[in-house]
VOVEXTI-420646 format. One record per residue (C-alpha): residue in three letters; x, y negated, z. Coordinates in pm, whole numbers, padded with zeros to 5 digits, always signed. Each point is the difference from the previous one (the first is absolute). Layout:
N
ALAXYZ;...
***
This chain:
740
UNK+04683-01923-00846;UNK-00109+00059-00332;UNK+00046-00252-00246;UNK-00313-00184-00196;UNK+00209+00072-00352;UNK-00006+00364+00136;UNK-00353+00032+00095;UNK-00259+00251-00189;UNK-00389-00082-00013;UNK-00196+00263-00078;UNK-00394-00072-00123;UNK-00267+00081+00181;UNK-00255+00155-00218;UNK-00280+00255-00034;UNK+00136+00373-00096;UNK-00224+00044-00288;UNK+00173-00330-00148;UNK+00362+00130+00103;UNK+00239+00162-00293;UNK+00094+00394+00060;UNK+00275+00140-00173;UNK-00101+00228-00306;UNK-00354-00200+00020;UNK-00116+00062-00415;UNK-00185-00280-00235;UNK-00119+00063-00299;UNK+00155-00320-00174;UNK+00269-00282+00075;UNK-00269-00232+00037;UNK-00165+00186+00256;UNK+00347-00048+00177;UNK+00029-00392+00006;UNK-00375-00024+00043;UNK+00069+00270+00386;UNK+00363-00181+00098;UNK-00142-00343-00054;UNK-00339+00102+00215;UNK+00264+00107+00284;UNK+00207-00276-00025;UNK-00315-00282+00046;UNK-00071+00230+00315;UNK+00299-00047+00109;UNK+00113-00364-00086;UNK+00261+00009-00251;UNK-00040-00024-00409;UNK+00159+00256-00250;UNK+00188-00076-00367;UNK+00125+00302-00217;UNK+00352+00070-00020;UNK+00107+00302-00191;UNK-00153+00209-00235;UNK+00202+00346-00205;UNK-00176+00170-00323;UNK+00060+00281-00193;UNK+00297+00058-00262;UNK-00273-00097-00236;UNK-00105-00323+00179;UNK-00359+00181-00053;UNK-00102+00048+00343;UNK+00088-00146+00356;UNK+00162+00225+00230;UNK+00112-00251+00338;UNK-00107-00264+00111;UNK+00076-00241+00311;UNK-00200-00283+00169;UNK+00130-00186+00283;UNK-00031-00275+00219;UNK-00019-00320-00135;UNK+00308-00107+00273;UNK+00222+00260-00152;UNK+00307-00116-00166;UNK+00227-00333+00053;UNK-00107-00286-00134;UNK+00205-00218-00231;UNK+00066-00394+00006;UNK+00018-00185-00280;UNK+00060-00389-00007;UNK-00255-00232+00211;UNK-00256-00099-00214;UNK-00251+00200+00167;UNK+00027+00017+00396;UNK-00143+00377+00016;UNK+00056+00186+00313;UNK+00162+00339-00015;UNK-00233+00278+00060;UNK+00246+00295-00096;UNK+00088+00156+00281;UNK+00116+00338-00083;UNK-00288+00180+00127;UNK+00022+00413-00054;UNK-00380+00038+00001;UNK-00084+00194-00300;UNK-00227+00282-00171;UNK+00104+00202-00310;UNK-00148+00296-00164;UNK+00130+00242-00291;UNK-00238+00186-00262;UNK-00050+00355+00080;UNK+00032+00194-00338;UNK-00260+00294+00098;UNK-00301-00260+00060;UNK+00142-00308-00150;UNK-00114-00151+00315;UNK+00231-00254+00189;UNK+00111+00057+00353;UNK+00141-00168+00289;UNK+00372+00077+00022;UNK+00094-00305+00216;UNK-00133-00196+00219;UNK+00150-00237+00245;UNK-00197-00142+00246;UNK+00178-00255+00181;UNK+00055-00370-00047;UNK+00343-00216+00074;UNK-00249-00279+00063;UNK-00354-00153+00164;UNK-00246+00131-00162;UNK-00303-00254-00068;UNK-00287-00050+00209;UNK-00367+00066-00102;UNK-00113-00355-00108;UNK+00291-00047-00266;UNK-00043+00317-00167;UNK-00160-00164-00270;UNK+00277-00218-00063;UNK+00245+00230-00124;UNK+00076+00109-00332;UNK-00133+00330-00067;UNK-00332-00058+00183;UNK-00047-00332-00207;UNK-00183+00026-00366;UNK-00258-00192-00182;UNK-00246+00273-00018;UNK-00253+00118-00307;UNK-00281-00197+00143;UNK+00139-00316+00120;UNK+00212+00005-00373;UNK-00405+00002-00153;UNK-00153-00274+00240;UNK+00349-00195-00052;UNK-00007+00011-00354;UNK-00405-00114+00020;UNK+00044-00270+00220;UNK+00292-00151-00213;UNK-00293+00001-00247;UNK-00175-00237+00225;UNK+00318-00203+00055;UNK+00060+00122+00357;UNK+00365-00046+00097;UNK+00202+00268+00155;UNK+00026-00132+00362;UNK-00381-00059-00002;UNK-00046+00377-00142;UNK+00204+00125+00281;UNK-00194-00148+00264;UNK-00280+00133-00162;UNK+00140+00337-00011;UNK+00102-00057+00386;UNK-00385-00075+00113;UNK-00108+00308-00253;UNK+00222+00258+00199;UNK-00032-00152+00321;UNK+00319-00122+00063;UNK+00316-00116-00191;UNK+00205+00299+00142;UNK-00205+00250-00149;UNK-00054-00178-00389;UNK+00314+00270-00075;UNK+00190-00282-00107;UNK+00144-00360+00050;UNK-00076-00308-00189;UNK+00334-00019-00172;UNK-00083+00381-00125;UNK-00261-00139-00215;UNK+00175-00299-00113;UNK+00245+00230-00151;UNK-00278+00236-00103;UNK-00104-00278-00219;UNK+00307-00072-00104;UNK+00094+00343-00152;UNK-00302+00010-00175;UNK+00086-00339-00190;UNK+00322+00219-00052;UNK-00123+00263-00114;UNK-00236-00150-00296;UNK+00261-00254-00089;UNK+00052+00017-00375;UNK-00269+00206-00074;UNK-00224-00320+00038;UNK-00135-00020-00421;UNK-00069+00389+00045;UNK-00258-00019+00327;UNK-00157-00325-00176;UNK-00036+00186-00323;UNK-00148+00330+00247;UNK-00155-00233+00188;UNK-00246-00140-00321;UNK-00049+00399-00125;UNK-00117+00139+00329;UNK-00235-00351-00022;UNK-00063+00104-00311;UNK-00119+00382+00092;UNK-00238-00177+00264;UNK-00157-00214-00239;UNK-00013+00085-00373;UNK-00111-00333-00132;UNK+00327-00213+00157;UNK+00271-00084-00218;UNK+00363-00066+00045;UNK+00300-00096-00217;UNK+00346+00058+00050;UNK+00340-00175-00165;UNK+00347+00068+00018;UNK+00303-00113-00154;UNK+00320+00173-00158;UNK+00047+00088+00358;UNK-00339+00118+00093;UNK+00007-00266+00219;UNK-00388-00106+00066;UNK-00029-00364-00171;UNK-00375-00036-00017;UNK-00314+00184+00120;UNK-00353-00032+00009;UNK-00316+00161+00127;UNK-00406-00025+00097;UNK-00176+00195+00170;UNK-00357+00102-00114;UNK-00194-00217+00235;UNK+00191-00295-00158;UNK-00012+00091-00335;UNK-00390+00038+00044;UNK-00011-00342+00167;UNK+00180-00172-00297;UNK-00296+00111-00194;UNK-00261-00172+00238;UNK+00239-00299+00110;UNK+00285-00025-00267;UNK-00147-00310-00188;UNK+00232-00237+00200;UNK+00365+00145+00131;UNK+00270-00179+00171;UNK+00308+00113-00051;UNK+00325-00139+00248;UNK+00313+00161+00119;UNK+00162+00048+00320;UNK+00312+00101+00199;UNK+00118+00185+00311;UNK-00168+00212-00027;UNK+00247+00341-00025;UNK+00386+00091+00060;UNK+00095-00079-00391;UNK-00167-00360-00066;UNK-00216+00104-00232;UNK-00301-00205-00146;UNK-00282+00072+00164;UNK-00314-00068-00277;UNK-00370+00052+00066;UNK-00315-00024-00183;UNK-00250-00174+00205;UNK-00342-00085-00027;UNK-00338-00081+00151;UNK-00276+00212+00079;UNK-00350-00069+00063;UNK+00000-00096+00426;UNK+00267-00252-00122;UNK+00284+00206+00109;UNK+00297+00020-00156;UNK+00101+00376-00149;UNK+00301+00158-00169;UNK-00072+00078-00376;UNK+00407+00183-00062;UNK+00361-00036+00111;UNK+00294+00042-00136;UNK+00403-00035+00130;UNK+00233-00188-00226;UNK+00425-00047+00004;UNK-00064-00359-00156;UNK-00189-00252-00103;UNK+00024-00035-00450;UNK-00245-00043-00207;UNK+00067+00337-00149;UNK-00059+00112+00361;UNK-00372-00149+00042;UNK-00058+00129-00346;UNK+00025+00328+00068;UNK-00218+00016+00336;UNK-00288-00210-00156;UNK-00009+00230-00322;UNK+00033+00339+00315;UNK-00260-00212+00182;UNK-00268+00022-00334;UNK+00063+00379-00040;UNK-00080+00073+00363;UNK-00290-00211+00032;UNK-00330+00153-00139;UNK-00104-00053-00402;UNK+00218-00070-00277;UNK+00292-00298-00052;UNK-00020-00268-00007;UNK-00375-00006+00000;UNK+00018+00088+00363;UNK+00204-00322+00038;UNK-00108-00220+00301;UNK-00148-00305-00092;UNK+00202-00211+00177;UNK+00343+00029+00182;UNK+00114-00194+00286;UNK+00447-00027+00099;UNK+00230-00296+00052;UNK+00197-00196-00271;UNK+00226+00268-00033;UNK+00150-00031-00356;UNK+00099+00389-00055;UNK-00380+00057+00156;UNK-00123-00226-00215;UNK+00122+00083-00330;UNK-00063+00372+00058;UNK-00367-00075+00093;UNK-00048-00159-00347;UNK+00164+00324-00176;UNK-00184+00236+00208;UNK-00313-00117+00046;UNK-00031-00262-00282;UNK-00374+00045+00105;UNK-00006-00086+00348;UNK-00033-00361+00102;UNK+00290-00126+00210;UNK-00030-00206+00279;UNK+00293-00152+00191;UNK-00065-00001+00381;UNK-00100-00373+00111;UNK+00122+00071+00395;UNK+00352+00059-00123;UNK+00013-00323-00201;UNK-00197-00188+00241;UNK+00298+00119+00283;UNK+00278-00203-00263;UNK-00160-00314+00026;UNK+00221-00051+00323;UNK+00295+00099-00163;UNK-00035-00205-00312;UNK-00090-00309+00089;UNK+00180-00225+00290;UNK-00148-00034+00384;UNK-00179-00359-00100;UNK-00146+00127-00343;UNK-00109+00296+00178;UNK-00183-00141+00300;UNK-00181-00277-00203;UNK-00130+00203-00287;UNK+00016+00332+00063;UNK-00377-00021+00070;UNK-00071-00192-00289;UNK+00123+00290-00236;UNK-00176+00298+00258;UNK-00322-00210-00085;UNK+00053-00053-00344;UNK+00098+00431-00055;UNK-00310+00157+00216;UNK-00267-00254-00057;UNK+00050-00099-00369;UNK-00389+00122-00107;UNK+00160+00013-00419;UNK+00300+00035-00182;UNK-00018-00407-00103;UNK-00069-00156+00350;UNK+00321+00238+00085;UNK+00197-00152-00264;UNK-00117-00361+00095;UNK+00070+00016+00357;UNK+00345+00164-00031;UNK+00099-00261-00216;UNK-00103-00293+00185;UNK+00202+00197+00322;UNK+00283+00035-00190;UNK-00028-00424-00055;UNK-00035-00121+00318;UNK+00260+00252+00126;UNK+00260-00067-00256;UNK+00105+00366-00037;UNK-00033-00003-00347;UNK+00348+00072-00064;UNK-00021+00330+00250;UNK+00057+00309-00201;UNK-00153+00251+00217;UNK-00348-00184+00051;UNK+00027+00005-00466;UNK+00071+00366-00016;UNK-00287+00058+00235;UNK-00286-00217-00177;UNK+00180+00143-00356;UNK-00118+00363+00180;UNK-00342-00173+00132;UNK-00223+00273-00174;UNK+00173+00324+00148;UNK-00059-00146+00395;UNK-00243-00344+00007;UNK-00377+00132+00100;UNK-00163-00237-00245;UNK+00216+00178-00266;UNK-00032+00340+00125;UNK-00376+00029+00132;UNK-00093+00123-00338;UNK+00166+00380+00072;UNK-00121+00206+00250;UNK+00224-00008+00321;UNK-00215+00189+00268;UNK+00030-00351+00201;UNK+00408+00003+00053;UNK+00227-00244-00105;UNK+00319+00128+00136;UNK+00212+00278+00036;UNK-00067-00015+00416;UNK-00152+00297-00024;UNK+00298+00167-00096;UNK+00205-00177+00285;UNK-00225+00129+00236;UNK+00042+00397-00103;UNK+00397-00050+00018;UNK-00097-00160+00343;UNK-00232+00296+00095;UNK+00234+00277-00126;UNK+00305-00147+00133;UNK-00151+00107+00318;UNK+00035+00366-00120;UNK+00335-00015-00162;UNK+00363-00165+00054;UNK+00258-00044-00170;UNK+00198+00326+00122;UNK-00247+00212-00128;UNK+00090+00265-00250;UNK-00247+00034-00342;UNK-00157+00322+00152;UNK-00060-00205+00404;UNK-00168-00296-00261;UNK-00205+00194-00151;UNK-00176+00203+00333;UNK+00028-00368+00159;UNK-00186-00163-00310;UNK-00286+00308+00022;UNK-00031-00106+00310;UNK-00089-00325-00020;UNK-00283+00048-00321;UNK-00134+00254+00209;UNK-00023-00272+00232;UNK-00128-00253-00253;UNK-00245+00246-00130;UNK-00126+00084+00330;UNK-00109-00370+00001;UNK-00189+00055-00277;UNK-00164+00271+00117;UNK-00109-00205+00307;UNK-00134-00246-00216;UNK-00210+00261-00209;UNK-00132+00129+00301;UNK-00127-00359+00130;UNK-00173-00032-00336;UNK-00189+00303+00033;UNK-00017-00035+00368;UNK-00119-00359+00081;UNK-00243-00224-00166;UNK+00147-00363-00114;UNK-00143-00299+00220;UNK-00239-00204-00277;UNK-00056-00358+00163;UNK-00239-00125-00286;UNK-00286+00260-00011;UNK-00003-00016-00394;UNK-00098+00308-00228;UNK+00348-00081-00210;UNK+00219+00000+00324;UNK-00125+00335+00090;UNK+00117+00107-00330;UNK+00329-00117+00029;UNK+00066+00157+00297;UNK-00181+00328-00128;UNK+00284-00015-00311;UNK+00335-00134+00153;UNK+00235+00080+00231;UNK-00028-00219+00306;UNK+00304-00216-00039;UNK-00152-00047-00312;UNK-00283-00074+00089;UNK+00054-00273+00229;UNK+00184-00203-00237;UNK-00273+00025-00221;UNK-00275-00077+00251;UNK+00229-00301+00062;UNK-00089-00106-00337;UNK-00341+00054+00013;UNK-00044-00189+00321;UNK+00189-00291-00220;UNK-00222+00041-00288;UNK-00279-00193+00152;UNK+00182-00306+00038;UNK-00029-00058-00382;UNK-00204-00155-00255;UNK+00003+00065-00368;UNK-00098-00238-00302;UNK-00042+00133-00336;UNK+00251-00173-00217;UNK-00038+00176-00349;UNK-00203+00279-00157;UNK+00040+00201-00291;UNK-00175+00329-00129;UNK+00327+00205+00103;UNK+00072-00154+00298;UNK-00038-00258+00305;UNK+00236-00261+00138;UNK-00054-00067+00380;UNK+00104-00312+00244;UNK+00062+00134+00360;UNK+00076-00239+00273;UNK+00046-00009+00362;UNK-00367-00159+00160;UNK+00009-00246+00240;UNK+00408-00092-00108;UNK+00128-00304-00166;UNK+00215+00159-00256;UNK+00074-00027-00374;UNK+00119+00331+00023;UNK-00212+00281-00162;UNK+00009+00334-00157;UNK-00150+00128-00378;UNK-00137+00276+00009;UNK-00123+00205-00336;UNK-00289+00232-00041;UNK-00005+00223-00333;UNK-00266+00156-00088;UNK+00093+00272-00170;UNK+00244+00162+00263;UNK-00237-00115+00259;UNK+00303-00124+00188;UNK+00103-00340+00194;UNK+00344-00092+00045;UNK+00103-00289+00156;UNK+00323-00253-00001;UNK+00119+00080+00262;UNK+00095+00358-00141;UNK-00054+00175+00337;UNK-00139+00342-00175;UNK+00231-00024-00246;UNK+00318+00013+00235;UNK-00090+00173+00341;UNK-00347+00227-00134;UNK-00233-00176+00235;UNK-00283-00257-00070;UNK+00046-00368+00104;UNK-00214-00203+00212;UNK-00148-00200-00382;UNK-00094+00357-00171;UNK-00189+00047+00307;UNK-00164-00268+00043;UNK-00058+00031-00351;UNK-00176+00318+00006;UNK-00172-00050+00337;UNK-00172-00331-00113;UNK-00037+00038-00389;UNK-00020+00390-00017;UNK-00190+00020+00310;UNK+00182+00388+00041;UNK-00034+00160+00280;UNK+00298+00291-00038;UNK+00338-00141-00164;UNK+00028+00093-00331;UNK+00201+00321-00139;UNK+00198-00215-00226;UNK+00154-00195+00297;UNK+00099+00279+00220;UNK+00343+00123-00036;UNK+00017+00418+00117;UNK+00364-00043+00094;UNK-00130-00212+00312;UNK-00319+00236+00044;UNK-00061+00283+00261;UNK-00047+00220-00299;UNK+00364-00073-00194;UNK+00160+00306+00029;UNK-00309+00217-00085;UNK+00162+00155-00352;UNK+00159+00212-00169;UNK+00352-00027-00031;UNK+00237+00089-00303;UNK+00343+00025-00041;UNK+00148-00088-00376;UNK-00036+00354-00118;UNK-00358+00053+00087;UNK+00045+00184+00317;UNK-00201-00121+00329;UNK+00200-00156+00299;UNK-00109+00113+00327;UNK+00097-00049+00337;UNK+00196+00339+00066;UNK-00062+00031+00426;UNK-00042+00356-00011;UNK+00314+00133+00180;UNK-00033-00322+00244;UNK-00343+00070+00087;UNK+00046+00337+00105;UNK+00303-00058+00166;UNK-00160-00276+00210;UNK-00311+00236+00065;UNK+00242+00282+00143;UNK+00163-00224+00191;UNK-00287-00101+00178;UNK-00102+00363+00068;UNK+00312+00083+00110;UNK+00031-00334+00280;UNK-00335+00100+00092;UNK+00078+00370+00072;UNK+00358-00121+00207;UNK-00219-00230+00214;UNK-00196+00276+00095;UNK+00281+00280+00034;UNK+00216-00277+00219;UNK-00245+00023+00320;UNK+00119+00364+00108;UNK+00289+00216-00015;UNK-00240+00301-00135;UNK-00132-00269-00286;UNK+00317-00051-00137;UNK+00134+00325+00016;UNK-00317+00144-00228;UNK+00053-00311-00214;UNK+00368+00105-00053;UNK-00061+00383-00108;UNK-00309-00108-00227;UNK+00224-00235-00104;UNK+00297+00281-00116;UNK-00281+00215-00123;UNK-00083-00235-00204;UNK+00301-00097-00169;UNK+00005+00395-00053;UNK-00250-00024-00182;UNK-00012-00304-00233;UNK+00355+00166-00181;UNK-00129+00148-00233;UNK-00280-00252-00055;UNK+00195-00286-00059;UNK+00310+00156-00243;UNK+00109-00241-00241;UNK-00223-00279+00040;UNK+00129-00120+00325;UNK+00353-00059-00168;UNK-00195-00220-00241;UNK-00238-00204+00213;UNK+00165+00050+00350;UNK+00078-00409+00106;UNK+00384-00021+00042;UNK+00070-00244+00311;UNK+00406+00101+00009;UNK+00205+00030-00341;UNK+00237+00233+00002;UNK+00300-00150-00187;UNK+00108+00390-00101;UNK-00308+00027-00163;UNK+00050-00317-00273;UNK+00033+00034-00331;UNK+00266-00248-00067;UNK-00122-00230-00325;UNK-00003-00353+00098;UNK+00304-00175+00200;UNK-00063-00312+00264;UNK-00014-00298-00200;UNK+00271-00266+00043;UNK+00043-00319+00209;UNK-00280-00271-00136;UNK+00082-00346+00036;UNK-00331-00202-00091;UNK-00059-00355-00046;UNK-00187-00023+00353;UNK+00247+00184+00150;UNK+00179-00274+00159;UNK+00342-00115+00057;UNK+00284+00271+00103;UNK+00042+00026+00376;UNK+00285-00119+00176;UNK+00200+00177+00288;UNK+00092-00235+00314;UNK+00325+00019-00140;UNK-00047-00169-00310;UNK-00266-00258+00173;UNK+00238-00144+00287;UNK+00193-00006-00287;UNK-00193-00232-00249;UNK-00128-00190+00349;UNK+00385-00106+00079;UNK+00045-00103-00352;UNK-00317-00205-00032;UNK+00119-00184+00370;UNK+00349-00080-00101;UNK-00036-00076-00392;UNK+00208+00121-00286;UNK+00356+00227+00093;UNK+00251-00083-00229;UNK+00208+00352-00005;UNK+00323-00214-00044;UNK+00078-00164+00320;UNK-00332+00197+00201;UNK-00164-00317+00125;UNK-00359-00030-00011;UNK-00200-00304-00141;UNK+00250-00101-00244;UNK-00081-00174-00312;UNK+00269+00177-00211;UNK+00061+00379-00084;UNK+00322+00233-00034;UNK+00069-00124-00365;UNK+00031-00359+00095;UNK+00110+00041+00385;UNK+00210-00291+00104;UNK+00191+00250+00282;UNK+00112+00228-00230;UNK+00110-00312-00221;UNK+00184-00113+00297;UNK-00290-00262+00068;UNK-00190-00098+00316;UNK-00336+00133-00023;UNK-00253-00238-00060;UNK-00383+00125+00113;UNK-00347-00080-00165;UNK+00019-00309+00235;UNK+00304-00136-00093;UNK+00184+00038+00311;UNK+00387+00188-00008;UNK-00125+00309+00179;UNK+00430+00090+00113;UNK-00064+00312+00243;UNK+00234+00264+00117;UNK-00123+00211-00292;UNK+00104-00250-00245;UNK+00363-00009+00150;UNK-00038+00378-00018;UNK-00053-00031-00369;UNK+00197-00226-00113;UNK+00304+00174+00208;UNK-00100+00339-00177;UNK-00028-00165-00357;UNK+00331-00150+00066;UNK+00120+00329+00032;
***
């Protein structure tokens, strides 16, 4: 009886799939592509083995593919528990280069197999028949853009082909497809960012970007803005806050955008930069970059007001840079300390004391007076944080601040909530070039929400509740978050009364209380003439652009208007704000470049359309195919040399990088937090903190003495931290070894 080890299994396949001796190909990869066709038909998987060239080493003249059990395979050590699949299978093909025809033909070809060959369903499984193909590299790589993990892209894949067996691959396959293309860019990280900006840069003409390296080309510092930003600085850039963040790419660096607020009250980004730390000389150089990007001329092009924490290094490069700009320190951050400064007791009974006393202070004195008097009854008079912060009262107090225009913020929140919203795009394993298609993502995202918001402007009609003539302006000129707010303080307005209180020939001085409310409290409120302009004290205009409830009722009762006045509308918060001209600092006009985008969007369309249709029959799809190859045919010579300038590159070739900036080194940041610990080194620290101090002399735990003073290696008993002779078998041990 014949043995199983003896046994041959010869396939079953179709004879138009079977290898014939002398059989020609025109190439070697016509070879692989025919073998490896044969061998899926017939359930085993194929490798190359051999190969023979010329004297030259010009040209191949043999080579040998064979089944993937051929050979013996070799054990080495136990860290992996692989099976064996070698099995010295014979199964082979090889063919030789004919030197009339160049063509390569079969010379050998042996058909049987040593070994079960696989069944039908696992086909799939094996080697050769497994590969992440063209397509499914394209959707992977533009689902990753989405944040899609790789197990969730292969089930995708598995529902798209109609089974997991026929996706041409396994899930591990495009783990490691992933993996070798991390591999492949690594290093060349600083040249795709700096390709990455120009081919932005050949898109849109008016974005900027700036690159720095040091004595290594290492990237230290970049910083770019798009066109859309830089023409929304122009509209919007009167207030900016400026804050940092981290995690947010591979090398820890600083993460710094310019963010604003536009005229639905939504919060935009103005520039951003990367940075390797955080020095004054740092911040110096992105605000200066940050005044040549932005349109008009430095520093006239300043904002008026600037918005961070109490960042020294911030701060003193703020008042070099933009010696201009007013500087206001954000009140949430400081507010957040008062649990940290003062004790649980202090806390509890007057943290609402100094809340009331910061946020509804109407002037700088009654500040002052009721700050004092909490410091008094408190007794923190001798706390140095709560002095260094009312020494700083004019850079974060509202009563002190409401004079400069802040667009209504007080904090730097804003800020925290773009690191929170982009966080959701990026990690902290991406590399620069993954940030940077992440972080497009996400403003196209936030300006999508603007774009919703313009289209409910021009769309719908804001709700008036009042049926005035001066309402229906309003909501004719703002935006309708805007608006609402300041129909809010028109519905107010009626509440008050005025009384004259002075009068002069240039100007009026107003008394406006609350009717109907027992209160000494009051506003002033002061017409002038000559400007034809009321402000009031509670500076409302003057710090968020929008008129208070007193003007109002000012101009409703004693002006008797019926549209609000030019003078108190603001266009930054109007319907019509962005409705200029843009320039850039050397006269030239800013526009939004979505040429290229647009058409590509509009031929995609077209082309989804025309695939929906072609999809119903076999005879549709067919005609779609050869118009389709005609077509390329004939666009060649159309096309030429502009498609290699504006074609939209969504795979890098790392061959094709000109190598000029190197991957920036390891950034460790202030925020960064503390180094991580392995389990080792915690169990360690954990046994340590349990047992006390280890005196390396005798080895004991908890001991109140060290090696240098040791009473075992004195010849001592060991007295612990307790006071008790701690005499163990270890001390004997000792004190025998010292002995010796």
């Amino acid at each position: 009886m014949e043995s199983e080890d003896d046994q041959v299994y010869i396939p079953q396949v179709k004879a138009e799939l079977m290898p014939k001796l002398h059989q020609e190909f025109e190439t070697i990869d016509e070879v692989a592509t025919f073998y490896n066709r044969y061998a899926k038909e017939a359930g085993f998987s194929i490798r190359s083995h051999s190969s023979a060239t010329n004297k030259d080493n010009t040209q191949l003249m043999r080579k040998e593919y064979v089944c993937y059990k051929q050979g013996t395979s070799k054990v080495q050590g136990e860290k992996r528990k692989r099976g064996l699949p070698k099995v010295g299978c014979k199964a082979r093909i090889a063919v030789v280069r004919k030197k009339e025809s160049g063509r390569y033909a079969i010379s050998v070809f042996v058909e049987g197999h040593n070994h079960p060959l696989t069944s039908p369903p696992r086909v799939h499984l094996l080697r050769s028949h497994r590969h992440v193909s063209k397509v499914n590299t394209v959707l992977s790589q533009q689902l990753s853009l989405v944040n899609v993990q790789k197990h969730k892209q292969f089930e995708f894949f598995g529902v798209q082909a109609g089974g997991i067996e026929n996706i041409g691959c396994t899930q591990r396959d495009l783990y490691n497809y992933g993996r070798s293309c991390r591999q492949e860019k690594k290093g060349h990280d600083g040249d795709l960012l700096y390709m990455h900006f120009q081919n932005e840069k050949e898109k849109d003409s008016s974005s900027i970007y700036i690159m720095e390296s040091d004595e290594e080309n290492r990237v230290t510092r970049c910083f770019w803005a798009d066109s859309i930003s830089r023409r929304a600085y122009s509209f919007y850039g009167d207030v900016v806050i400026f804050d940092t963040t981290y995690n947010t790419n591979r090398y820890g660096m600083i993460f710094a955008p310019f963010t604003g607020v536009n005229n639905h009250g939504q919060t935009i980004i103005f520039a951003s930069a990367f940075l390797n730390d955080e020095t004054t000389n740092s911040f110096v150089w992105l605000f200066k970059e940050f005044l040549k990007a932005m349109p008009g001329n430095a520093p006239e092009n300043a904002p008026k007001m600037i918005i961070t924490d109490q960042d020294p290094a911030m701060t003193k490069a703020i008042s070099e840079a933009l010696p201009q700009t007013f500087h206001r320190y954000c009140s949430w951050h400081i507010l957040n300390k008062f649990s940290e400064k003062l004790d649980a007791i202090k806390y509890r009974d007057y943290y609402q004391d100094f809340h009331s006393c910061i946020w509804n202070s109407s002037s700088r004195e009654e500040f002052d007076s009721r700050w004092t008097e909490i410091i008094e009854k408190s007794g923190l008079s001798d706390n140095k944080w709560l002095q260094s912060i009312y020494e700083i009262r004019s850079s974060w107090i509202p009563a002190h601040v409401n004079h400069a225009f802040s667009a209504g913020m007080s904090s730097s929140q804003r800020a925290e909530s773009q690191h929170s919203f982009f966080k959701y795009y990026v990690s902290e394993w991406n590399s620069l070039v993954e940030f940077m298609v992440q972080f497009k993502r996400g403003l196209l995202h936030q300006r999508h929400h603007e774009l919703e918001e313009d289209h409910i402007n021009i769309d719908e009609k804001a709700r008036t509740v009042m049926s005035l003539d001066i309402e229906d302006h309003m909501a004719k000129v703002y935006t309708r978050k805007i608006f609402y707010e300041v129909q809010e303080q028109l519905r107010e307005s009626f509440k008050y009364k005025l009384e004259l209180l002075r009068e002069n020939v240039t100007h009026c001085v107003f008394k406006v209380m609350r009717k109907n409310l027992d209160t000494m409290k009051s506003r002033e409120l002061t017409y002038e003439k000559d400007s034809d302009f009321a402000s009031c004290s509670c500076r409302k205009f003057e710090s968020e652009g929008l008129p208070c409830r007193h003007v109002l009722s000012y101009l409703i009762k004693i002006q008797d208007v019926d549209k609000l006045p030019t003078q108190y509308v603001l266009k930054r918060w109007t319907k019509a704000a962005r409705q200029s001209v843009v320039l850039d600092s050397d006269g030239m006009e800013i526009k939004d470049n979505k040429a290229l985008l647009a058409r590509r969007t509009k031929l995609l369309q077209h082309a989804t359309d025309a695939i929906d249709k072609a999809m119903v029959s076999e005879e549709a799809s067919q005609l779609f195919m050869k118009s389709l190859d005609a077509f390329f045919d004939n666009i060649k010579t159309l096309i030429g040399n502009e498609s290699q300038q504006n074609v939209v590159v969504l795979e890098t070739k790392v061959d094709n990088v000109q190598h000029i900036f190197n991957e920036p080194d390891q950034v460790r940041a202030k925020g960064c937090g503390r180094r991580l610990k392995k389990g080792k080194e915690k169990r360690k620290v954990k046994v340590k903190d349990s047992q006390g101090r280890q005196c390396h002399g005798c080895g004991l735990f908890g001991q109140s003495h060290d090696k240098r003073n040791c009473p075992t290696l004195h010849g001592k008993p060991a007295i612990n931290k307790d006071g008790e002779s701690s005499s163990t078998s270890m001390d004997e041990e000792s004190s025998s070894t010292c002995s010796l």
